[in-house]
C-alpha positions as CSV (number, residue, x, y, z in Angstrom):
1,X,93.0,127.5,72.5
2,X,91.9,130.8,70.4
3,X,89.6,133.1,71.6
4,X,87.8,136.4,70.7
5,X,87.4,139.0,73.2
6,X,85.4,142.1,72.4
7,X,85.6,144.8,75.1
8,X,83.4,147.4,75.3
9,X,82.3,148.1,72.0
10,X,80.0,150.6,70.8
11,X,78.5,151.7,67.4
12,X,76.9,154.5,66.3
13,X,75.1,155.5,63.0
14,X,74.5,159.1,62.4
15,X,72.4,160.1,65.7
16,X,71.6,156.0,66.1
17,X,73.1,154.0,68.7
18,X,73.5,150.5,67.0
19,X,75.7,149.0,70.3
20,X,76.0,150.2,73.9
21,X,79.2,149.1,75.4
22,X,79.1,145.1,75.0
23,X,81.8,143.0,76.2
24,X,81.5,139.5,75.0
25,X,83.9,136.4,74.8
26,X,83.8,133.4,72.3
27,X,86.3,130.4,72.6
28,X,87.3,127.4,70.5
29,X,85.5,124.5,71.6
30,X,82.1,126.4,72.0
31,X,79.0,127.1,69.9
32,X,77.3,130.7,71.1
33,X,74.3,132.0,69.7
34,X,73.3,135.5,69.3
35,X,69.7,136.4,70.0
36,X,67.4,139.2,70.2
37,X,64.3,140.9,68.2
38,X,64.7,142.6,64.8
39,X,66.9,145.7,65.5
40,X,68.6,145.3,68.4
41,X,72.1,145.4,67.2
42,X,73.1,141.8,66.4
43,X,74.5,142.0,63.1
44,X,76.3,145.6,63.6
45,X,78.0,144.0,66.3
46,X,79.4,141.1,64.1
47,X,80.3,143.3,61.6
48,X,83.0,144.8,64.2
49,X,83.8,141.4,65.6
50,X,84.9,140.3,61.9
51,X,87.0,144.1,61.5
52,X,84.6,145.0,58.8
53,X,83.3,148.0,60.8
54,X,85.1,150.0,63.2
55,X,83.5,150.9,66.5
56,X,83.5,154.3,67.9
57,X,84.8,152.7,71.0
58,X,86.1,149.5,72.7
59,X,88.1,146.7,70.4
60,X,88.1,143.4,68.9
61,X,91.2,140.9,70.3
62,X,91.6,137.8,68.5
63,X,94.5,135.7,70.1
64,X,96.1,138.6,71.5
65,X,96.2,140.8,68.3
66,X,93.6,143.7,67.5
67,X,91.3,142.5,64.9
68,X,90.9,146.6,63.6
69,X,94.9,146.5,62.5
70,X,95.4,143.3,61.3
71,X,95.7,142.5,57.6
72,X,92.4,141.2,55.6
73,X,94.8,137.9,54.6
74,X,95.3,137.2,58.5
75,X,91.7,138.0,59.8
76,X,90.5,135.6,56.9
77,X,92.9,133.0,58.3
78,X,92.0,133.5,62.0
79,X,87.8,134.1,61.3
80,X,85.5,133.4,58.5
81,X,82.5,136.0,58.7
82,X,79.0,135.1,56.8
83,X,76.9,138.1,56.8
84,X,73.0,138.0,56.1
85,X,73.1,139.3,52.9
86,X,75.3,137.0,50.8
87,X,74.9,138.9,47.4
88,X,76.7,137.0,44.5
89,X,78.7,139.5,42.6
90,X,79.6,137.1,39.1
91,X,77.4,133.6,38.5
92,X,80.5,131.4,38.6
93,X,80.0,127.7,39.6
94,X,79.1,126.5,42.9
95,X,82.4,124.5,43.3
96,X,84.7,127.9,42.6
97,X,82.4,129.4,45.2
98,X,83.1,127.6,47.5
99,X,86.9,126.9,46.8
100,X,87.1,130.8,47.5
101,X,87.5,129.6,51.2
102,X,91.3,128.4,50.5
103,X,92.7,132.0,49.0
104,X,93.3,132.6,52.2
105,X,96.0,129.4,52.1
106,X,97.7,130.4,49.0
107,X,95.0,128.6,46.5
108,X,94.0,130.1,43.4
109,X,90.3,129.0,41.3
110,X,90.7,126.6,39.3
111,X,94.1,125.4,40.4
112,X,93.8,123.8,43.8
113,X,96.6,121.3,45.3
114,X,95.4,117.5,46.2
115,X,94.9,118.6,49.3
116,X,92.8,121.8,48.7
117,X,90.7,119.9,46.7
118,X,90.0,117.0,49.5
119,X,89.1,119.8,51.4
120,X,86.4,121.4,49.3
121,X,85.2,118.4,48.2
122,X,84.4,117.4,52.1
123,X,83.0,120.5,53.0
124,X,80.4,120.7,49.9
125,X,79.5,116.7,51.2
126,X,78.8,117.8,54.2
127,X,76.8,120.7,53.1
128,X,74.7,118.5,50.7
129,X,75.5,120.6,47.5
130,X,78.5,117.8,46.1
131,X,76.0,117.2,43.6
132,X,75.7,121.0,42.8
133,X,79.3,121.9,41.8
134,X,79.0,122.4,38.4
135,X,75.9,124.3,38.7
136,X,76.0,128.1,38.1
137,X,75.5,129.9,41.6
138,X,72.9,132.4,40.3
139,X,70.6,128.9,39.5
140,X,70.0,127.8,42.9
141,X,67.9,128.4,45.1
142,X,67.9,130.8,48.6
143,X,68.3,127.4,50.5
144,X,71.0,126.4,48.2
145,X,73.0,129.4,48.3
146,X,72.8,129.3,51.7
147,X,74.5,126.4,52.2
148,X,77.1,126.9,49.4
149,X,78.1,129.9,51.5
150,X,78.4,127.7,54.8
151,X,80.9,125.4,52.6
152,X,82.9,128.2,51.6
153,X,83.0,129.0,55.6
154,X,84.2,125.8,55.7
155,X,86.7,125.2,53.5
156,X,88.8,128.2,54.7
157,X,89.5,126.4,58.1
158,X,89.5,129.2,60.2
159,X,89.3,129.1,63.7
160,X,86.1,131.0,64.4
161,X,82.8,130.8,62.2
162,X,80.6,134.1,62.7
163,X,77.7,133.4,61.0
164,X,74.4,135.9,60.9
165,X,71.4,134.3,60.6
166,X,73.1,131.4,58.4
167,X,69.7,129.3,58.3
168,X,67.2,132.0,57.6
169,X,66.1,130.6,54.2
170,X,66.7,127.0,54.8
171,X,63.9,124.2,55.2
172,X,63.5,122.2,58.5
173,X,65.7,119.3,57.4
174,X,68.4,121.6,55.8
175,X,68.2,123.8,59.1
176,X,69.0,120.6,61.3
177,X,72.1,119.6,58.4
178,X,73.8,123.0,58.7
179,X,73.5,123.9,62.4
180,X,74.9,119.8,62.8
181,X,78.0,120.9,60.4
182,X,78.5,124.0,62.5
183,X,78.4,122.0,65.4
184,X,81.3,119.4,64.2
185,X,83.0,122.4,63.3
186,X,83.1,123.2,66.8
187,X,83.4,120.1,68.5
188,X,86.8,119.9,66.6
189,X,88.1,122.2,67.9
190,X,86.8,125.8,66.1
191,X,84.8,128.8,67.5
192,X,81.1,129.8,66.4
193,X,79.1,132.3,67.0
194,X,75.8,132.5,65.4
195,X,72.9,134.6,65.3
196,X,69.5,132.8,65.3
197,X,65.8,133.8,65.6
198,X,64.6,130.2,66.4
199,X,64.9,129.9,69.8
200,X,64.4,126.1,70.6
201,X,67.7,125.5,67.5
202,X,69.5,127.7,69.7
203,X,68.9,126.5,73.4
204,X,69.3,122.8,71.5
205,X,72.6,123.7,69.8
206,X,74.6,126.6,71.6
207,X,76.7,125.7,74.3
208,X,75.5,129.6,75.8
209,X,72.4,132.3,74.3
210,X,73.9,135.8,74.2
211,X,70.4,137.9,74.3
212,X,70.6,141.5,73.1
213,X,68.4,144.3,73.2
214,X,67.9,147.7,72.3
215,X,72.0,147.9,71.4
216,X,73.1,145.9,74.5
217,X,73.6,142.2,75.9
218,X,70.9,141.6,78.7
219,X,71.1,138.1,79.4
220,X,73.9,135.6,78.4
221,X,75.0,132.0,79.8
222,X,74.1,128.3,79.6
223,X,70.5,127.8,77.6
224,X,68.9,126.0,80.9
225,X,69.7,129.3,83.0
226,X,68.8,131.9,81.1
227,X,65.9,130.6,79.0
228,X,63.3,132.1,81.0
229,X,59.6,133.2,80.6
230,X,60.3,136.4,82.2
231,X,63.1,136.6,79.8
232,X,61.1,136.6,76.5
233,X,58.4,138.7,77.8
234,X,61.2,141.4,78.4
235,X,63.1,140.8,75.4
236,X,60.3,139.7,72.6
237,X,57.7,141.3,74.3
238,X,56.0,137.5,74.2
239,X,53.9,135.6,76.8
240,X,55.6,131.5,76.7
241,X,55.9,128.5,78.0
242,X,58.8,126.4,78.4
243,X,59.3,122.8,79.2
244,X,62.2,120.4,80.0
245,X,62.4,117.6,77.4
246,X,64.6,114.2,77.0
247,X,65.7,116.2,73.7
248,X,66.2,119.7,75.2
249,X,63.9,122.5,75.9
250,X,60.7,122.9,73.9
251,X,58.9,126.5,73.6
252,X,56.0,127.7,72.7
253,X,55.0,131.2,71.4
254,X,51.3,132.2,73.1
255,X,50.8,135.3,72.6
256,X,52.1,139.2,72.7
257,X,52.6,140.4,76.1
């Protein structure tokens, strides 16, 4: 079983403190989401969970090795990391896009094994965009893109997913398809943590909410135990109401505190 275990990390920008000392734990087996209002340190603190930034203090421990030393070709073995901003740097096709998931393996574009192929071709199915591979990236849509990228996530078979905000620009329908494809992902065996802004697609999904504010985690565990009024009235600064459903908990947004 792999796990990532950051301990007390903090980031700072210039005089800004972007993360206060959070300690947080993600294991194979278990979808997490990351919550919290606009600001409150979510994505600076994936960015040193994936070893893109480095914190001023604490560290990142994947499977017993420090995430901050360990080679690019072994962190994108071990974790695949979607930020929010997916900018495409060259209009290639979709399907070479998403085949850039197996470098990691050994594969090179436009020359992938049997296997390699299978692979890709699976993980663009699943993704709905098999029909798109020949397309040129800079022709789809946000919604499209988006789930190109969660393909390429998926066709480098890591063991941990961090995805920010992976379906920000998606449609209802498309939101349910990807957060379903992260969830198999999981289910066989991989690790996922993913930040969210709607609420009732997280307590329905994640296996625990991990609420931050203001640069640190105030509330984190099982969605029926922390899902709270009192909660998002100290977090999103919202008055709600929450009810038990046969399909999960259902919110509803009233009005600023």
């Amino acid at each position: 079983m792999s796990e990532l275990h950051a301990e007390n990390i903090t980031i700072v920008a210039g005089d800004a403190l972007l993360v206060n000392n959070v300690s947080l734990q993600i294991r194979s087996g278990e979808m997490v989401a990351l919550l919290g209002p606009n600001g409150a340190g979510k994505s600076s603190l994936m960015r040193a969970l994936a070893g893109i930034a480095l914190p001023k203090a604490g560290r990142v421990i994947f499977d017993e090795r420090d995430v901050s030393s360990a080679s690019v070709e072994w962190r994108a073995r071990c974790m695949t990391y979607l930020p929010q901003q997916r900018v495409l740097a060259w209009p290639n096709r979709v399907r070479d896009i998403v085949s850039l998931g197996r470098f990691a393996h050994g594969a090179a574009m436009g020359r992938l094994n049997d296997s390699d192929a299978r692979i890709v071709d699976k993980a663009m199915q699943d993704c709905e965009i098999d029909h798109l591979g020949n397309r040129s990236a800079d022709t789809l849509s946000g919604g499209e893109q988006a789930r190109m990228h969660i393909a390429r996530a998926l066709t480098a078979q890591s063991k941990l997913i961090l995805a920010d905000e992976p379906v920000a620009e998606l449609d209802p329908r498309h939101q349910l398809s990807v957060i379903n494809v992260l969830r198999q992902f999981v289910q066989a065996g991989g690790g996922g943590l993913i930040v969210l802004h709607d609420l009732e697609l997280a307590a329905r999904y994640a296996d625990r909410l991990v609420f931050m504010k203001d640069g640190a985690i105030v509330a984190e565990g099982a969605p029926e135990d922390v899902l709270t009024v009192e909660l998002l009235a100290n977090v999103y600064g919202v008055e709600a109401s929450i009810k038990n459903t046969e399909t999960g908990l259902s919110l509803t947004i009233e009005r600023p505190c």
